[in-house]
Backbone as CSV, one residue per row, in Angstrom:
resi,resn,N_x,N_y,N_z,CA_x,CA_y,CA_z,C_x,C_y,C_z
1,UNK,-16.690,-49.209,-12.881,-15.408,-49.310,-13.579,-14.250,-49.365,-12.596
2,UNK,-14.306,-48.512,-11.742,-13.356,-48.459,-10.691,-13.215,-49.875,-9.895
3,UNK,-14.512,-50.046,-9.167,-14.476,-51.245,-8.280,-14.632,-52.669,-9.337
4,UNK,-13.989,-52.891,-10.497,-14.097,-53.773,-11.049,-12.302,-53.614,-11.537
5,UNK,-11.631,-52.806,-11.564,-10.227,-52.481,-12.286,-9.398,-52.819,-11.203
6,UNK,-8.026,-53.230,-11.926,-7.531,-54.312,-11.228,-6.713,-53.147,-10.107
7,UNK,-6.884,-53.237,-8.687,-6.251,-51.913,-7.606,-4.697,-51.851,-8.112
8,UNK,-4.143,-52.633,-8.553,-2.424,-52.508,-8.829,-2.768,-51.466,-10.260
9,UNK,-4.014,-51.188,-10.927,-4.138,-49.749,-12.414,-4.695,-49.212,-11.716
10,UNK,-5.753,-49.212,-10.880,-6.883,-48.186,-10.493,-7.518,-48.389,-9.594
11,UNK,-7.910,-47.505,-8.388,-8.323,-48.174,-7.593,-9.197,-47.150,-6.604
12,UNK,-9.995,-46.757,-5.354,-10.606,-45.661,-4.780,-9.664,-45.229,-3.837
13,UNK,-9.424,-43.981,-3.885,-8.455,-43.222,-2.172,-8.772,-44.102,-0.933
14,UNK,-7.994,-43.553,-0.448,-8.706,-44.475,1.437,-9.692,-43.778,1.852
15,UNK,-9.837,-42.391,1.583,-11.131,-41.443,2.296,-12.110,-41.998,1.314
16,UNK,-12.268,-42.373,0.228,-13.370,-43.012,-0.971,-13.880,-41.476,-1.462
17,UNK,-13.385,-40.570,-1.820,-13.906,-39.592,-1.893,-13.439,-39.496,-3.660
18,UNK,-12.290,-40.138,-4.316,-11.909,-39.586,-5.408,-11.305,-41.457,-5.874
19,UNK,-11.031,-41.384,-6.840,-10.280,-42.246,-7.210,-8.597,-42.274,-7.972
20,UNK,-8.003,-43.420,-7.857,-6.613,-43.011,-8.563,-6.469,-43.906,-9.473
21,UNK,-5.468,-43.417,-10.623,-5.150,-44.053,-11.707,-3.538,-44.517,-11.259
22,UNK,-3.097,-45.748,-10.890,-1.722,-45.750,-10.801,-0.443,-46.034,-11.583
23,UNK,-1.379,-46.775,-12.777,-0.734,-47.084,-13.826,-1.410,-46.188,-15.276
24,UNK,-0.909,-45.307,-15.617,-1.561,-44.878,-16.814,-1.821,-46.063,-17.976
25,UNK,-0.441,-45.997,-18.770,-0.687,-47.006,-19.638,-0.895,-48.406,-19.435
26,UNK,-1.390,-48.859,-18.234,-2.459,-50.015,-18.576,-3.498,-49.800,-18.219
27,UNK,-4.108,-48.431,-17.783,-5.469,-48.489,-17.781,-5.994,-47.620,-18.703
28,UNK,-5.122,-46.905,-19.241,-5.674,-47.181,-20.873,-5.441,-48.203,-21.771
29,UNK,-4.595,-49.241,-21.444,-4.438,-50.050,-22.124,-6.075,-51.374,-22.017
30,UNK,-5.868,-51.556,-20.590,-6.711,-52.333,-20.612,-8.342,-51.971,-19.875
31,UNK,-8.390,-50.922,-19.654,-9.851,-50.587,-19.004,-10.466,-49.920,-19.675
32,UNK,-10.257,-48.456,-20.435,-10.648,-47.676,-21.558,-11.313,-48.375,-22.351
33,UNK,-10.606,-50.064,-23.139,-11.337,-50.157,-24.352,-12.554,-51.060,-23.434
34,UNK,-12.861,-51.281,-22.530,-14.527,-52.009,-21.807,-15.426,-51.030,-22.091
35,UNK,-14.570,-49.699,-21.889,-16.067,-48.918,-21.960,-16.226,-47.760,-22.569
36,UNK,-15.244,-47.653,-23.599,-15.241,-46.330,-24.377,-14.487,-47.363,-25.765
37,UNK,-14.781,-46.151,-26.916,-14.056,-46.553,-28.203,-13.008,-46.247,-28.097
38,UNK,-12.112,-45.893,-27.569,-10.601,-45.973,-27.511,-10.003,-46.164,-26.438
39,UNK,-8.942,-46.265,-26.525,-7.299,-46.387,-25.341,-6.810,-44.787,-24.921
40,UNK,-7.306,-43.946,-25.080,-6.730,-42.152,-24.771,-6.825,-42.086,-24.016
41,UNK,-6.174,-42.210,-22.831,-6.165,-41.395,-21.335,-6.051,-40.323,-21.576
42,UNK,-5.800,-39.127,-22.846,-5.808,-37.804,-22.355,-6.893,-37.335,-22.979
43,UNK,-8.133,-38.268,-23.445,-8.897,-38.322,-23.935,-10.121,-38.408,-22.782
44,UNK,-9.599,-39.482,-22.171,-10.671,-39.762,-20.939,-10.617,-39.029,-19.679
45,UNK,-9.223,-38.091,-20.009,-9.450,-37.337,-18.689,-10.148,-35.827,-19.103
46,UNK,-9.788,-35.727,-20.536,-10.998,-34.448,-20.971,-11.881,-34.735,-20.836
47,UNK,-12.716,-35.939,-21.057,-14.148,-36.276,-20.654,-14.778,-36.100,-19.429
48,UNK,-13.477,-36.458,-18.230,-14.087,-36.325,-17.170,-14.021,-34.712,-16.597
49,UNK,-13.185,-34.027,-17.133,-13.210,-32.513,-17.773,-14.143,-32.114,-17.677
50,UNK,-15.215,-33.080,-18.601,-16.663,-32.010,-19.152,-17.658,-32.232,-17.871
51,UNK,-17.495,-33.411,-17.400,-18.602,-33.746,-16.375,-18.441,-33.386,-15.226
52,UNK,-17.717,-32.480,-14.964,-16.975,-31.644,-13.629,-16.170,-32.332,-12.571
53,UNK,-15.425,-33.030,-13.506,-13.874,-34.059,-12.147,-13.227,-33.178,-12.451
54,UNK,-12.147,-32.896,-11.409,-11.158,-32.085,-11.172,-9.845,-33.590,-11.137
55,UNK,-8.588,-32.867,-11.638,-7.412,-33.623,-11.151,-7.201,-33.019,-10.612
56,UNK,-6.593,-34.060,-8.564,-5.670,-33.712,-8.167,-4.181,-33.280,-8.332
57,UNK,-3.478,-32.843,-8.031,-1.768,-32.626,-7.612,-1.569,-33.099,-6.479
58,UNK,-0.791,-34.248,-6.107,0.047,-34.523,-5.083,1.608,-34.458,-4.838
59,UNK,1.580,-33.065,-4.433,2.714,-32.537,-4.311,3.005,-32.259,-2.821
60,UNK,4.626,-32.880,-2.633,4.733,-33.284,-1.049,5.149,-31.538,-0.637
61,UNK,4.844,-31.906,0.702,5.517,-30.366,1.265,6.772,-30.581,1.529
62,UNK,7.116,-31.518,2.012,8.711,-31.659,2.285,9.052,-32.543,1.576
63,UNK,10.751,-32.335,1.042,11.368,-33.019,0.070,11.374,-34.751,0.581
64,UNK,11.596,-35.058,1.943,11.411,-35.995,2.558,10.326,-36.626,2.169
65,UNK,8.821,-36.265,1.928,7.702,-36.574,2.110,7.668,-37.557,0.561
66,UNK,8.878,-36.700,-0.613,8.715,-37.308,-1.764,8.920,-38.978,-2.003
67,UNK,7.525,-39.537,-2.398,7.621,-40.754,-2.904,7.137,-41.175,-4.170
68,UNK,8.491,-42.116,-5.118,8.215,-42.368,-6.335,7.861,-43.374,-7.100
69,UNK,7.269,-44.217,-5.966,6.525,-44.982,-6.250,4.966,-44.123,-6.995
70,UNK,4.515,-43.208,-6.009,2.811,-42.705,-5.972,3.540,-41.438,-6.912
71,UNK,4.763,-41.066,-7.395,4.916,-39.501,-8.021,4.120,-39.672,-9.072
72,UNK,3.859,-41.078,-10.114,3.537,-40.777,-11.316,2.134,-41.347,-11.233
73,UNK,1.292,-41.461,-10.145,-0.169,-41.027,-9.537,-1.512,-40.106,-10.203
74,UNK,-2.351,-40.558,-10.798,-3.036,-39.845,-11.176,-4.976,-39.553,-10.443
75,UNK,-5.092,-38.400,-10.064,-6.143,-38.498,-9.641,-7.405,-37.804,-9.781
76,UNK,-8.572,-38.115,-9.533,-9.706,-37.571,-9.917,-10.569,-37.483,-8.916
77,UNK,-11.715,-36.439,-8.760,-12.099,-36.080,-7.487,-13.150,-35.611,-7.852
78,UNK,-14.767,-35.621,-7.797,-15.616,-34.779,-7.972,-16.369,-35.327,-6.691
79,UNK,-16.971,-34.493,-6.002,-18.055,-34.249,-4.881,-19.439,-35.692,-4.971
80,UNK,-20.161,-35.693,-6.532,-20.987,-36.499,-6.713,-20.323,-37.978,-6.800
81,UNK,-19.139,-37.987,-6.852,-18.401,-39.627,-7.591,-17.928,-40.104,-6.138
82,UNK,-18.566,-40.725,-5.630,-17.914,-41.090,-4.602,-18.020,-43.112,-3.812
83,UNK,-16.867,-44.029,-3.146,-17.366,-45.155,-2.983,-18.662,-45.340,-2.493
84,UNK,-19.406,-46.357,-3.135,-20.264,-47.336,-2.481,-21.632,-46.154,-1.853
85,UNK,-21.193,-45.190,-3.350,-22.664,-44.354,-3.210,-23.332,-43.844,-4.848
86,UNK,-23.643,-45.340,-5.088,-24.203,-45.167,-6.754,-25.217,-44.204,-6.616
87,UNK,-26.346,-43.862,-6.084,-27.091,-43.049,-5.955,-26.805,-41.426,-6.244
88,UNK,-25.586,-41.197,-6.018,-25.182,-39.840,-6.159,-24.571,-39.342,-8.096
89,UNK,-24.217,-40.520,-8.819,-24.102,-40.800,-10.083,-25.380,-39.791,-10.831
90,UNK,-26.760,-40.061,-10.415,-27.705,-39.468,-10.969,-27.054,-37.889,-11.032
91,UNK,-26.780,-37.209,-10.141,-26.278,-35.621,-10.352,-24.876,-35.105,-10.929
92,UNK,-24.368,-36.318,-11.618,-23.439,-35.830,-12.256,-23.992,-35.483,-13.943
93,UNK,-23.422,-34.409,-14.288,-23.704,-34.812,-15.929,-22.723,-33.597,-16.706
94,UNK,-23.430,-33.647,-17.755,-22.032,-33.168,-18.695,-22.753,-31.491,-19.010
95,UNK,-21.892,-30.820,-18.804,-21.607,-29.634,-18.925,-22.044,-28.599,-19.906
96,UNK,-23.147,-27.749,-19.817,-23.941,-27.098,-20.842,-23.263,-26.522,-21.305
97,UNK,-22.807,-25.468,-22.223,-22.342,-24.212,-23.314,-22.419,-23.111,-21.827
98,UNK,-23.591,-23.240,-21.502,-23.524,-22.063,-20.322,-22.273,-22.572,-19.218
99,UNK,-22.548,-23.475,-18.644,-22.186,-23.773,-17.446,-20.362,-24.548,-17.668
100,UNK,-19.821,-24.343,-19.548,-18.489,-24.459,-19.873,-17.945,-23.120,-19.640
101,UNK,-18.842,-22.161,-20.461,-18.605,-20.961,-20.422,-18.649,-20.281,-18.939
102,UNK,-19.504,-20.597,-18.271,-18.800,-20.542,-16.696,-17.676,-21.018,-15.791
103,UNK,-17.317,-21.852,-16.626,-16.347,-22.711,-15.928,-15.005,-22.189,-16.554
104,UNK,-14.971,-21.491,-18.089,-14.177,-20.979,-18.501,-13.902,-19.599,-17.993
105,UNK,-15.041,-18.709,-17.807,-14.735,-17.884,-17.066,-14.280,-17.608,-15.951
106,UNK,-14.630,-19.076,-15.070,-14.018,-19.015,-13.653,-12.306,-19.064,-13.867
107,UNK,-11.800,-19.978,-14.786,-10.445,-20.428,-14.985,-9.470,-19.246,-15.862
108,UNK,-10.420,-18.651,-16.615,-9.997,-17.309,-16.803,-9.997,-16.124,-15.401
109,UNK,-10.779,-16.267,-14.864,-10.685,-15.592,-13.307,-9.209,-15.909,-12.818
110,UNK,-8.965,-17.359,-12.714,-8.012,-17.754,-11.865,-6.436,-17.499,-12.476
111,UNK,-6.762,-17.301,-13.657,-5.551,-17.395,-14.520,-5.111,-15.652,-14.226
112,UNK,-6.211,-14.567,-14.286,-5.826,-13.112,-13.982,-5.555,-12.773,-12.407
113,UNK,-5.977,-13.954,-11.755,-5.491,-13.478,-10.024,-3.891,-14.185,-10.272
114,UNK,-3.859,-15.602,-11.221,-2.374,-16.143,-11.148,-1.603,-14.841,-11.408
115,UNK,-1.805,-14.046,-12.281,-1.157,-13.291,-13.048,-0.653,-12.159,-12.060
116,UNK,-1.471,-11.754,-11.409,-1.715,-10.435,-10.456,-1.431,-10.811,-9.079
117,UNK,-1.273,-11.924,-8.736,-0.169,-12.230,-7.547,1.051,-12.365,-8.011
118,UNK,1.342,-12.768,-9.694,2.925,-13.256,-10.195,3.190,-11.379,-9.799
119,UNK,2.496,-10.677,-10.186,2.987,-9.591,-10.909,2.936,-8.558,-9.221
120,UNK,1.997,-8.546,-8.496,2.210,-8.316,-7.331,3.702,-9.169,-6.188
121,UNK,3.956,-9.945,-6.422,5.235,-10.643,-5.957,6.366,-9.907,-6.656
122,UNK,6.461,-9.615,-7.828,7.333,-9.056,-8.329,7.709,-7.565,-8.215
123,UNK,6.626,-6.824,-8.069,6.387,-5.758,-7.474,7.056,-5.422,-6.091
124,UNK,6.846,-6.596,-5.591,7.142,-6.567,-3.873,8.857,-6.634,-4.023
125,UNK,8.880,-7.559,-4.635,10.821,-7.966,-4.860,11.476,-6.927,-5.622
126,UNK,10.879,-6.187,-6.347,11.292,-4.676,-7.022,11.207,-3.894,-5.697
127,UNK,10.398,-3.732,-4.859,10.223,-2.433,-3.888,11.236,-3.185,-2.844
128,UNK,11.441,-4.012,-2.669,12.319,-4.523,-1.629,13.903,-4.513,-1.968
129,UNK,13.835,-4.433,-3.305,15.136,-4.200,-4.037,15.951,-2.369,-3.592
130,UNK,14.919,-1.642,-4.396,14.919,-0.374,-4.506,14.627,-0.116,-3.100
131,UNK,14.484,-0.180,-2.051,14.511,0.009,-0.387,15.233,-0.221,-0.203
132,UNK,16.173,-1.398,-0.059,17.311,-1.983,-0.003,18.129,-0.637,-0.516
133,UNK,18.543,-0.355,-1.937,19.395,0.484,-2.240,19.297,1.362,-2.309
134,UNK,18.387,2.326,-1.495,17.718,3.273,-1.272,18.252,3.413,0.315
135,UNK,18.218,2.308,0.877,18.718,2.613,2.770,20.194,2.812,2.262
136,UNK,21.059,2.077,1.498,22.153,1.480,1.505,23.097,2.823,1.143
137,UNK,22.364,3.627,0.060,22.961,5.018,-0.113,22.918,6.031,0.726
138,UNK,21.304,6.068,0.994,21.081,6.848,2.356,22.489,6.816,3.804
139,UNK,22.832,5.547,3.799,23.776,5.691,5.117,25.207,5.644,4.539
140,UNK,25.450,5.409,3.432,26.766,6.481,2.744,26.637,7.484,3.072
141,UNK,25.334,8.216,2.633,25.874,9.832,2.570,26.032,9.896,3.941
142,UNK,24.952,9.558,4.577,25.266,9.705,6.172,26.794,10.126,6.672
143,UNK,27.627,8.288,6.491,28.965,8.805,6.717,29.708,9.026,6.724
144,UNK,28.927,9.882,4.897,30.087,11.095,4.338,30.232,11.910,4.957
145,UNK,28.561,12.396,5.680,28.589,13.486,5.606,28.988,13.705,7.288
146,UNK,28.729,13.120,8.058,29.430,12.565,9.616,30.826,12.757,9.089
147,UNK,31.879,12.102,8.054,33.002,12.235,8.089,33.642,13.759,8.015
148,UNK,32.415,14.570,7.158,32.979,16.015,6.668,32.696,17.117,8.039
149,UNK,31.771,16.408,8.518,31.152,17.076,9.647,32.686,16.969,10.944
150,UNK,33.331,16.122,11.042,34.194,15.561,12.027,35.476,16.549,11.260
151,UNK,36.098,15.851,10.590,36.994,16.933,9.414,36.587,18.859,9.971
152,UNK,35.530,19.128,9.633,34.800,20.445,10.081,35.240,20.995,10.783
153,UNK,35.344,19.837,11.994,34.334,20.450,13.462,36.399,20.380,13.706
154,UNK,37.156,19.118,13.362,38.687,19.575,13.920,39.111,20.678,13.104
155,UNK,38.887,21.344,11.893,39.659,22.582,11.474,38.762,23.784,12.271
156,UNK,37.753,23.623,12.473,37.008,25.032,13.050,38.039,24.950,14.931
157,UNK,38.141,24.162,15.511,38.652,23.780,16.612,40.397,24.331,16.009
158,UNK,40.728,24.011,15.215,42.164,24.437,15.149,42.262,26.161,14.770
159,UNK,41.332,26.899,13.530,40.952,28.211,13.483,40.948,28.742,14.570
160,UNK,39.891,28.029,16.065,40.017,28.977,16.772,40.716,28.798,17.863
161,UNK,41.814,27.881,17.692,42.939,27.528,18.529,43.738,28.624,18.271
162,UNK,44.004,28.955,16.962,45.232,29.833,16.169,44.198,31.186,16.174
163,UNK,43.019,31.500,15.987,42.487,32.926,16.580,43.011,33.436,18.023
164,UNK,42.573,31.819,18.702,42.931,32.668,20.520,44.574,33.166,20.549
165,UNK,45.602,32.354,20.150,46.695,32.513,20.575,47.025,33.930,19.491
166,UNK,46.885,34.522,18.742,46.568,35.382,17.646,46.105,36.338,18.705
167,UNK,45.029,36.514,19.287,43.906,37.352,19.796,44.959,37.371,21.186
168,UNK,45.920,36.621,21.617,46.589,36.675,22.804,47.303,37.500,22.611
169,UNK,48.768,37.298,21.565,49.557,37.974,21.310,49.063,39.662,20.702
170,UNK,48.119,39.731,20.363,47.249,40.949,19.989,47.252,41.995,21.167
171,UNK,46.478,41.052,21.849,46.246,41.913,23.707,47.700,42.577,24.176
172,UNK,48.458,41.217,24.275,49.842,41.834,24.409,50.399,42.753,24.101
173,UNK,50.466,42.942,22.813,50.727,44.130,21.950,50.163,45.410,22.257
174,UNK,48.532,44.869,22.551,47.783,46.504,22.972,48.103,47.451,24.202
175,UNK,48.643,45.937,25.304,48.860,46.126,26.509,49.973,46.880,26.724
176,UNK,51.242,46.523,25.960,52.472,47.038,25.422,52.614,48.569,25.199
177,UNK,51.896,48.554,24.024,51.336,50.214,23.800,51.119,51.071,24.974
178,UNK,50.083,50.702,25.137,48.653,51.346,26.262,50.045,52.036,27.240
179,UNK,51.080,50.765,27.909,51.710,51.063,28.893,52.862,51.932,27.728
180,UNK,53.447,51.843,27.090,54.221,53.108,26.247,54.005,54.465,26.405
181,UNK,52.323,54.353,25.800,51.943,55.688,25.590,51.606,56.005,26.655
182,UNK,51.245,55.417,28.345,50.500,55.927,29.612,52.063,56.655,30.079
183,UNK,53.154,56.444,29.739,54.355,56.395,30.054,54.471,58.030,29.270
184,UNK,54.421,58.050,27.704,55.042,59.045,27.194,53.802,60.294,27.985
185,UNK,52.624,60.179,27.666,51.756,60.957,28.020,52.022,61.400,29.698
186,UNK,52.266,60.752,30.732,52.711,60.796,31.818,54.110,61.792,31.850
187,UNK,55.401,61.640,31.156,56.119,62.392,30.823,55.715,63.619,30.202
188,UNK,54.968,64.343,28.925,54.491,65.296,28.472,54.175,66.118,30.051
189,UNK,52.712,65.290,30.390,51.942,66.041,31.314,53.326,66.950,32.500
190,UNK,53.964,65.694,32.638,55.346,66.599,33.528,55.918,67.566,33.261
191,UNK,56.222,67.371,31.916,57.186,68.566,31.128,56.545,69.850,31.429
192,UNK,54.925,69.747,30.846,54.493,71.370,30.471,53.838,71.618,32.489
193,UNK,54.037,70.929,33.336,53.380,71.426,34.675,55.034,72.140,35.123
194,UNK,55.905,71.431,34.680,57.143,71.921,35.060,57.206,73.181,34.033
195,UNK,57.120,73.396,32.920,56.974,75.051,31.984,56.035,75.838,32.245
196,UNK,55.091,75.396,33.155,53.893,76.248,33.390,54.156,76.892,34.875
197,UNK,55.265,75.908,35.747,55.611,76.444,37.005,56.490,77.137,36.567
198,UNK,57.793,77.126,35.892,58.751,78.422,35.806,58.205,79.986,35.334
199,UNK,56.792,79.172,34.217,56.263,80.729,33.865,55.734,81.163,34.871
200,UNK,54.989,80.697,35.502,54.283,81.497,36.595,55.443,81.997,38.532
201,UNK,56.343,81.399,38.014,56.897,81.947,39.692,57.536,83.762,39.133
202,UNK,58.041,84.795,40.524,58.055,85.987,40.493,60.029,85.964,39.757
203,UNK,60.441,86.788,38.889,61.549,86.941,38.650,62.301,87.468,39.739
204,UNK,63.508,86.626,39.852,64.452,87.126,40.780,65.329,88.087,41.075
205,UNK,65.430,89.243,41.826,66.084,90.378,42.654,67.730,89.956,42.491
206,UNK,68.535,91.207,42.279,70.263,91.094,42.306,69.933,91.084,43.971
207,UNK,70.811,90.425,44.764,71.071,89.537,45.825,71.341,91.321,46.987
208,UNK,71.527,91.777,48.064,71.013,92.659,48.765,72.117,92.463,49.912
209,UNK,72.911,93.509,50.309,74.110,92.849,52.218,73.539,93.352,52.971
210,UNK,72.322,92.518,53.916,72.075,93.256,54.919,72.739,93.514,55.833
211,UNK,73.896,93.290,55.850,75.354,93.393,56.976,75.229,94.960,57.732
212,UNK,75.109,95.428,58.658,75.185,96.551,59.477,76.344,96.653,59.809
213,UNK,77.209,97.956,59.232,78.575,97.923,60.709,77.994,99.315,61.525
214,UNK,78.905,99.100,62.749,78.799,99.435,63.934,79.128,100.605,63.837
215,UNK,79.433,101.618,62.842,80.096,102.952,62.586,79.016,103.094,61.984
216,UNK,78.925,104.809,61.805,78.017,105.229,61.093,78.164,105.434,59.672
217,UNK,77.709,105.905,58.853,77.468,105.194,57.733,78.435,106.501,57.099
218,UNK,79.238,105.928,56.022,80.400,106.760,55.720,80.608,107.271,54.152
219,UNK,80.018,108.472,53.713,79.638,109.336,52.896,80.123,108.737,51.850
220,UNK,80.443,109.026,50.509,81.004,109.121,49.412,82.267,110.081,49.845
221,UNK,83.596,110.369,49.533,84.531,111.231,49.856,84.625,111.476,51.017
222,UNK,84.020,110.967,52.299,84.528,111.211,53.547,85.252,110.099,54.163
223,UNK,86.009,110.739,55.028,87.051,109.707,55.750,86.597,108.772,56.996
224,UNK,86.696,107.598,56.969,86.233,107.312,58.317,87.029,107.345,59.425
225,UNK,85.933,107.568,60.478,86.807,108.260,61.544,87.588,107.354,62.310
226,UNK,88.600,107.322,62.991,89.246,106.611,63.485,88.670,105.942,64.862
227,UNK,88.596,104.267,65.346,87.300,103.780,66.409,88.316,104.409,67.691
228,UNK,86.822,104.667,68.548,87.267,105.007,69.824,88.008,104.036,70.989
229,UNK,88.920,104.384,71.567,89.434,103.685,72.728,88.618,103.237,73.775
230,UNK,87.930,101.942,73.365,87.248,101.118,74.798,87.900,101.330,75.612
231,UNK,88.830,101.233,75.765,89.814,100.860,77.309,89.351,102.385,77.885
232,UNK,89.575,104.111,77.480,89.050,104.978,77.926,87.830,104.678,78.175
C-alpha cells in the first residue's frame, strides 16, 4: 500500500523504519477505499492501533527547527513494518483481549507515572515556593532583630556612659566627705589631747621673792637698824 501510494500522500521515512501520511485527506480520500470499506483515517489509524503501530510526534526542539510544511505530518512506526522487508509482515497481527488488556494496562501505567511526575513537579514548585518565603522572612527577622540588637547595644553604651560619669561625681562626693570628716575627727582628737593635758599637769603655786637683802632679817615691830659706815 505504501510503496504503491502516490509519495506527495504517503510515502516510507528515509531510515525505512516507519512510514508517513502527508496528506491526510487524500489518503483517505484516495488510498483507504483500495483496501478497506471506507475513507476514515481515524478509523484506520485505530486499526493500526490494534495491530501494535504506534504514532509518532514530531515535535521540534527548537522553535527554529519548526517546519510547516511536515507540522501536519502523520506517522506510524512498528518494529515488524518495515521497507523492502515483506517477510517480517508474517509477525505482525492483531491484538488478543489479553495482550489489549496488557497494553491497556501498560497505558494506564503511563498515565499514573504522567500523573505522579505532574503532581511531583508541583510538589517541587510548592516546596520551592514555601523555601523561598520561608528564607525571605527568616532574614527579616534577622534584620529586625540585628536592628534591635544595634539600638541595644547604643542605649546600654549610653546607660553606662551616664553610670560612669554618675559613679564619678559619686567618688567625688565620697572623697569630699572622707576629707571633711578626716578634718573634723582630726580636730576632736586635738581638742580632748589638749583637755586631757590641762587635766593632767600639777596646779599652780602663788608666785614666791626669792630676793635676799643684805641685812638681817627684820622682826615684826622691830626697827631696822641703821647700815654701817663702809668708809669706817
Amino acid at each position: 500500500m505504501i510503496d504503491r501510494a502516490d509519495p506527495t500522500i504517503a510515502t516510507w521515512s528515509v531510515s525505512g523504519d516507519s512510514f508517513v501520511v502527508k496528506h491526510v485527506e487524500k489518503f483517505a480520500a484516495s488510498v483507504l477505499p483500495q483496501y478497506f470499506k471506507h475513507s476514515n483515517f481515524s478509523s484506520f489509524a485505530r486499526q493500526l492501533n490494534f495491530y501494535g503501530f504506534r504514532k509518532l510526534k514530531a515535535e521540534p526542539i527548537l522553535t527554529a527547527d519548526f517546519d510547516a510544511r511536515t507540522a501536519c505530518y502523520v506517522r506510524f512506526y512498528h518494529e515488524k513494518f518495515q521497507k523492502d522487508r515483506p517477510e517480517l509482515l508474517q509477525y505482525i497481527k492483531r491484538a488478543t483481549k489479553s495482550d489489549q488488556q496488557s497494553k491497556d494496562d501498560v497505558e494506564s501505567l503511563k498515565m499514573e507515572i504522567s500523573n505522579l511526575k505532574e503532581c511531583i513537579s508541583n510538589l517541587s514548585q510548592e516546596y520551592d515556593r514555601k523555601l523561598s518565603d520561608m528564607s525571605f522572612n527568616l532574614n527579616r527577622k534577622i534584620s529586625s532583630i540585628s536592628s534591635d540588637y544595634d539600638k541595644l547595644n547604643v542605649l546600654v553604651q549610653q546607660m553606662l556612659a551616664a553610670k560612669g560619669e554618675e559613679f564619678y561625681h559619686l567618688q567625688q562626693r565620697c572623697v569630699t566627705q572622707s576629707c571633711q570628716l578626716s578634718k573634723e575627727a582630726m580636730m576632736r582628737s586635738l581638742s580632748e589631747v589638749a583637755c586631757m593635758s590641762l587635766q593632767t599637769s600639777p596646779p599652780l603655786r602663788p608666785h614666791q621673792s626669792t630676793t635676799q637683802t643684805s641685812g638681817p632679817v627684820v622682826q615684826a615691830g622691830e626697827k631696822r637698824p641703821a647700815p654701817e659706815n663702809f668708809a669706817d
